[in-house]
C-alpha positions in Angstrom: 4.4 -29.1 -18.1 2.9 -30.3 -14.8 2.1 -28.0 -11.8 -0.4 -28.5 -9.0 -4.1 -27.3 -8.5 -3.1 -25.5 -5.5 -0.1 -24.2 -7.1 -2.1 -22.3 -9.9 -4.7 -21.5 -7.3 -1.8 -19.8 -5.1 -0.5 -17.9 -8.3 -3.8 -16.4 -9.7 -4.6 -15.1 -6.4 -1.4 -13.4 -6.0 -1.9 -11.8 -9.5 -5.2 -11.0 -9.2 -4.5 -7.2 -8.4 -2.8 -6.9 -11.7 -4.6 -9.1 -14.0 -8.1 -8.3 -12.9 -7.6 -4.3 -12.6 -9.9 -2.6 -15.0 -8.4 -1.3 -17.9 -9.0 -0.5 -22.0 -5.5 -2.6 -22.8 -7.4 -6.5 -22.9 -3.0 -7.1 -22.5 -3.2 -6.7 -18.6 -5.1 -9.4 -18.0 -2.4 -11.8 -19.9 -0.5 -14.2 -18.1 3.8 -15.2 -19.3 3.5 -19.2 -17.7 7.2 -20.4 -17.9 8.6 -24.0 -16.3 9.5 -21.4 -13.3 7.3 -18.6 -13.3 4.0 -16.8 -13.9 3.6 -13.4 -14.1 1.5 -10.4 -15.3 2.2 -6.7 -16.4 -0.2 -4.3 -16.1 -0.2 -0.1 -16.3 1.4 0.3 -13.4 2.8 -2.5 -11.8 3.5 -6.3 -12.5 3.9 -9.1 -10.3 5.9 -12.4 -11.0 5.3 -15.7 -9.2 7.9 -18.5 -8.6 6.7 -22.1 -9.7 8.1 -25.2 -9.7 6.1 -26.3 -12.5 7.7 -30.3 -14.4 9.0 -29.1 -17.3 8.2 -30.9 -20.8 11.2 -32.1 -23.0 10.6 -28.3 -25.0 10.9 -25.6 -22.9 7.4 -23.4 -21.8 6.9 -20.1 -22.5 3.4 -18.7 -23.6 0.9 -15.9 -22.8 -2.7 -17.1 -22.1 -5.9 -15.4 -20.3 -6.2 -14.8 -16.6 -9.9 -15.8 -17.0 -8.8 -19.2 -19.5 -6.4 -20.1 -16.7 -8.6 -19.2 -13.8 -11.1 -21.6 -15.7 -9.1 -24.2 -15.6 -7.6 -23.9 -12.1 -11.3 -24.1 -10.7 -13.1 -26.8 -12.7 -11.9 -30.4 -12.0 -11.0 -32.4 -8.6 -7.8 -33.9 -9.7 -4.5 -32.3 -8.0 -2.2 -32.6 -10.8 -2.7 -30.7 -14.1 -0.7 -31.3 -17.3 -0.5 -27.9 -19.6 0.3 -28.7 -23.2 1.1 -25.5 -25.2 1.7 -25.0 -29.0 -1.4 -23.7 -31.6 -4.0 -23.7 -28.5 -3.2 -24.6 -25.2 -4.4 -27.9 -23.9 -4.9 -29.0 -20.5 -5.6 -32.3 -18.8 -6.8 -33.1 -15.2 -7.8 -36.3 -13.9 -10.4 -37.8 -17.2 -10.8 -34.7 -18.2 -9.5 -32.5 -21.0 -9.9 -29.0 -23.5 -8.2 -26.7 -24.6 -7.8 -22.4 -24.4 -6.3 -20.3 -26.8 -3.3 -18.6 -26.5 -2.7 -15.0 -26.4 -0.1 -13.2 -29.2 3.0 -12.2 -26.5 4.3 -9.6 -29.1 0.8 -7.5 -28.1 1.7 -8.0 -24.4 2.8 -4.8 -22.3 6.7 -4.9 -21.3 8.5 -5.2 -17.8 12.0 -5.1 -16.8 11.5 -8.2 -13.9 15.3 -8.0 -12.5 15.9 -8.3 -9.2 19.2 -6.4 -8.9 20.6 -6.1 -5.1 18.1 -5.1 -2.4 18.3 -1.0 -1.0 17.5 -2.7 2.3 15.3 -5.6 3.8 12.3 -5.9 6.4 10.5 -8.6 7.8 7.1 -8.1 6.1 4.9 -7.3 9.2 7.2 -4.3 10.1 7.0 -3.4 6.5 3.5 -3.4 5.9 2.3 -1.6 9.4 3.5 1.4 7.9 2.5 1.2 4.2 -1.1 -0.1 5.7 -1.3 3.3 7.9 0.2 5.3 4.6 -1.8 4.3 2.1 -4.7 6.0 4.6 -2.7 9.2 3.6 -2.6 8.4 0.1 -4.6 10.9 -2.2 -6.7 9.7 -5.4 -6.6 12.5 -7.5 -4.9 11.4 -11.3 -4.0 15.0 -12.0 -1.3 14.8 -9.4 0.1 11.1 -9.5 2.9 11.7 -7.2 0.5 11.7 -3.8 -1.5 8.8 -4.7 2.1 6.8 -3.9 2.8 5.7 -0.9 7.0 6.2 -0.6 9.9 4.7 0.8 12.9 7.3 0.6 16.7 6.7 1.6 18.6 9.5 3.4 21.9 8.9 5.3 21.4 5.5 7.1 18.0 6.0 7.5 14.7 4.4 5.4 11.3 6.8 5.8 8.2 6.0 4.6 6.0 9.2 3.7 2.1 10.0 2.1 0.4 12.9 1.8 -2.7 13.9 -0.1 -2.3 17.5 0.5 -4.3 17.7 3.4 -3.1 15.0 5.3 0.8 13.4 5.8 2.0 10.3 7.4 5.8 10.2 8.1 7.8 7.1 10.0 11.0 6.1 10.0 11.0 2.4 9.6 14.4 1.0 9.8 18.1 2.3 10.3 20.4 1.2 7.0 24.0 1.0 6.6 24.7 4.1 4.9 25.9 3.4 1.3 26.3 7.1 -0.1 24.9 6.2 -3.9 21.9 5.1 -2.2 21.2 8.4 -0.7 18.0 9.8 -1.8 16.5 6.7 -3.6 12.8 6.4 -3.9 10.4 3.1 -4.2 6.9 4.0 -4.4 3.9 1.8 -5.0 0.2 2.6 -5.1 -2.3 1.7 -1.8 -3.9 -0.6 -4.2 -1.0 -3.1 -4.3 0.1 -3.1 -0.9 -2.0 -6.2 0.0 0.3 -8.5 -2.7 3.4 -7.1 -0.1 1.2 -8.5 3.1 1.2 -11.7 1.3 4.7 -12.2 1.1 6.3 -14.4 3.7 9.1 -13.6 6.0 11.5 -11.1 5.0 10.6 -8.4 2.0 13.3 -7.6 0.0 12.8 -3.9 -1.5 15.1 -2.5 -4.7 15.4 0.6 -6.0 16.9 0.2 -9.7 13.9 -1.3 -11.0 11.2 -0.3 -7.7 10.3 -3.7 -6.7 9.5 -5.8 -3.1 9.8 -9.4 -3.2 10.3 -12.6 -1.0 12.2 -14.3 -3.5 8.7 -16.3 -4.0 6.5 -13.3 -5.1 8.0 -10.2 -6.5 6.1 -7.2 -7.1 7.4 -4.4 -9.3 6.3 -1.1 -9.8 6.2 2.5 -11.8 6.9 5.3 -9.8 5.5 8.6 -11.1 7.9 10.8 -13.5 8.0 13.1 -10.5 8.0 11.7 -7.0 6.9 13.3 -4.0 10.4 14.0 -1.9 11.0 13.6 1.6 12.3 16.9 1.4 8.6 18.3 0.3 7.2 16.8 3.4 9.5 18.1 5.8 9.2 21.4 4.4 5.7 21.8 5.3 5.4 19.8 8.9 6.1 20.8 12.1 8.7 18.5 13.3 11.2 20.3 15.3 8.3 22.2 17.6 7.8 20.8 21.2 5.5 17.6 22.4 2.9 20.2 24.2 1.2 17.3 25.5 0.7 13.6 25.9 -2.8 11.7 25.8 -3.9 8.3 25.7 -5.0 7.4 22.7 -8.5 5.0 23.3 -9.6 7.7 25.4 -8.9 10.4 22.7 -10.5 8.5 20.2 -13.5 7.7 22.0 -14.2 11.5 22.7 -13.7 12.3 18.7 -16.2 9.8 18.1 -19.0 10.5 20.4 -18.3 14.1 19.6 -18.7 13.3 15.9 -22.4 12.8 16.3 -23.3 16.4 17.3 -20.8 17.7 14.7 -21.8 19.1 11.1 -22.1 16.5 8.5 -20.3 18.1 5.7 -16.8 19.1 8.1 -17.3 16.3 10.7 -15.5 19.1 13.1 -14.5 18.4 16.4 -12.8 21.5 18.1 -9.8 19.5 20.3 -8.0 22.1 22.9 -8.2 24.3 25.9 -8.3 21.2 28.1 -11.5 19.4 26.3 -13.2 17.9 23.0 -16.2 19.4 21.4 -18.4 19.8 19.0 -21.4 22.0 17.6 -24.0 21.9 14.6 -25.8 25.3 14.8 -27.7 24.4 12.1 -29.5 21.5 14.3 -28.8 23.6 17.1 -26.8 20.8 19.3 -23.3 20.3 20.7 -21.2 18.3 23.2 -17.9 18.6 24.9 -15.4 16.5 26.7 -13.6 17.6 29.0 -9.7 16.2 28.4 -7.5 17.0 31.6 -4.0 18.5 29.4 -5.1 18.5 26.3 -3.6 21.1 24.2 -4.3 23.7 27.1 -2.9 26.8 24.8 -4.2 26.2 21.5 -8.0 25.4 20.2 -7.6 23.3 16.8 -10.0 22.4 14.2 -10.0 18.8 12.9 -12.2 16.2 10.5 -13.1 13.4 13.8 -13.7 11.1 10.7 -10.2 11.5 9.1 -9.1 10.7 12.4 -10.7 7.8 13.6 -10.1 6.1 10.0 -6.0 7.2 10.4 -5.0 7.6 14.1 -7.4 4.6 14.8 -4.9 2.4 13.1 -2.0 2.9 15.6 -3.4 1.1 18.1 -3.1 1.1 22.3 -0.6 4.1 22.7 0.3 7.2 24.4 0.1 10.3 21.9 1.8 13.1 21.6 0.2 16.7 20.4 2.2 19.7 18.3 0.0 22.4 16.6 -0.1 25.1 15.3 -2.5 27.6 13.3 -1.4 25.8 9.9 -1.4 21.9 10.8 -1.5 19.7 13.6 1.0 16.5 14.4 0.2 13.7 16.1 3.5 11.8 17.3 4.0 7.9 18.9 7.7 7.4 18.8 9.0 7.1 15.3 5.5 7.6 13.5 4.4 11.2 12.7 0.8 12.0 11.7 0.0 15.7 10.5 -3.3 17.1 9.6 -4.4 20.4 8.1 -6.7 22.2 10.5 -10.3 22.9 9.9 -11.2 26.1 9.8 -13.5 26.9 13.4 
């Protein structure tokens, strides 16, 4: 078969996340190479490029390293390289030649790669502003799987996309569907670590639910979702979501206050007291403090929150208008469609 320097270039970088992860199993880092296709399952996820690779008279279909491939992608000048698999694979480019060995495919980890019809379609920079901001809200604990996901749920003729790592929880609705009653309640999950393969995609992102998978018909990622998935209807039962706007703020200024309080606040909390009409901070143990005063801001209630968890989350909404709820038990920050609620800290 013949494919193109840049094509194999494009391909390894796409299924780098998968084949370069660090794992025990030497199998995720093998690649399947087809006439039509690359592609590489790992643990939790695989990822499958479409080529348009000139096939030989005998049809290709072989399993070789990510590293033997990578190899050969990036040593030679020629354009055009010819891949030559039966005992060994050999390659050619330009005058020169070698050869890799292949990898035994019986030993390689399994994937169901069908792409069945789409739950619903997005154009991928809609898509991926919200799994960007969720993954933020993603937690990294392996004892509890299900809220290191970032989610895409179906209810009625709406999509939501929801994270929470217990402390924390992100919650937007991102398109309206037509409702198709089977669909109800479907869940697509993927892990923060594989969302950049999604921003790569071009154009529109077509996501399923039968076999969890987002793909551009050029790139198609598909993923495990844990055995037990965090539900929409978890999240809602914990947030604040039908209690009143109690006030509106713009969000530079806000987020200029939380940081410059930040630097009189205790290192370990990072609290910033936010309420009562201003922002502050104190560190008794350095005996320092500063306050803000914020015309409207939360005149009725005096939260606690971490002014580094929100500068790293809130800061990624950009220019807006916010608006606060609270409560003694968690705190939501709200620009139109996109619901942010922290856990307080305790003052």
């Amino acid at each position: 078969m013949k494919v193109t320097r840049t094509q194999l270039k494009n391909a390894l970088a796409a299924l780098a996340p998968v084949a370069k992860a660090k794992s025990t199993a030497p199998a995720t880092s093998w690649l399947r190479v087809t006439d039509r296709t690359i592609s590489c399952a790992g643990l939790d996820a695989a990822i499958m490029i479409n080529i348009e690779a000139i096939p030989d008279t005998i049809p290709n279909d072989f399993y070789v390293s990510y590293y033997d491939l990578e190899t050969i992608a990036n040593k030679g000048n020629a354009e055009e390289i010819d891949l030559t698999a039966s005992d060994v694979l050999y390659f050619k480019s330009g005058r020169g030649k070698g050869q890799v060995p292949l990898q035994d495919g019986s030993s390689a980890l399994s994937f169901d790669y069908t792409l069945a019809e789409p739950l619903f379609s997005e154009p991928v920079k809609d898509l991926i502003s919200h799994l960007s901001l969720a993954g933020r809200f993603a937690g990294n604990d392996d004892l509890r799987p299900q809220m290191c996901q970032v989610n895409l749920q179906t209810r009625r003729d709406k999509v939501y996309c929801y994270a929470t790592n217990a402390y924390s929880v992100y919650l937007a609705v991102i398109k309206d569907i037509d409702r198709v009653e089977e669909n109800d309640g479907k869940i697509v999950s993927i892990t923060p670590r594989y969302i950049p393969v999604v921003a790569s995609m071009q154009g529109m992102v077509n996501v399923g639910a039968s076999e969890k998978w987002f793909s551009d018909g050029i790139t198609s990622l598909f993923v495990r979702t844990a055995d037990n998935p965090m539900k929409l209807e978890v999240i809602e039962s914990v947030i604040i979501k039908e209690y009143p706007i109690l006030c509106e703020v713009s969000l530079p200024e806000f987020l200029g206050a939380v940081e410059r309080c930040i630097s009189f606040s205790p290192k370990a909390t990072s609290l910033v007291r936010i309420g009562k009409g201003k922002v502050s901070s104190e560190d008794i143990d350095f005996g320092k403090n500063y306050e803000e005063e914020f015309d409207g801001l939360l005149e009725e209630n005096v939260v606690g929150l971490n002014g580094k968890q929100l500068l790293q989350a809130v800061g990624m909404i950009g220019e807006a208008t916010i608006g606060f709820q609270a409560d003694n038990r968690v705190v939501g920050i709200i620009k139109g469609d996109v619901a942010l609620y922290f856990m307080p800290v305790m003052i």
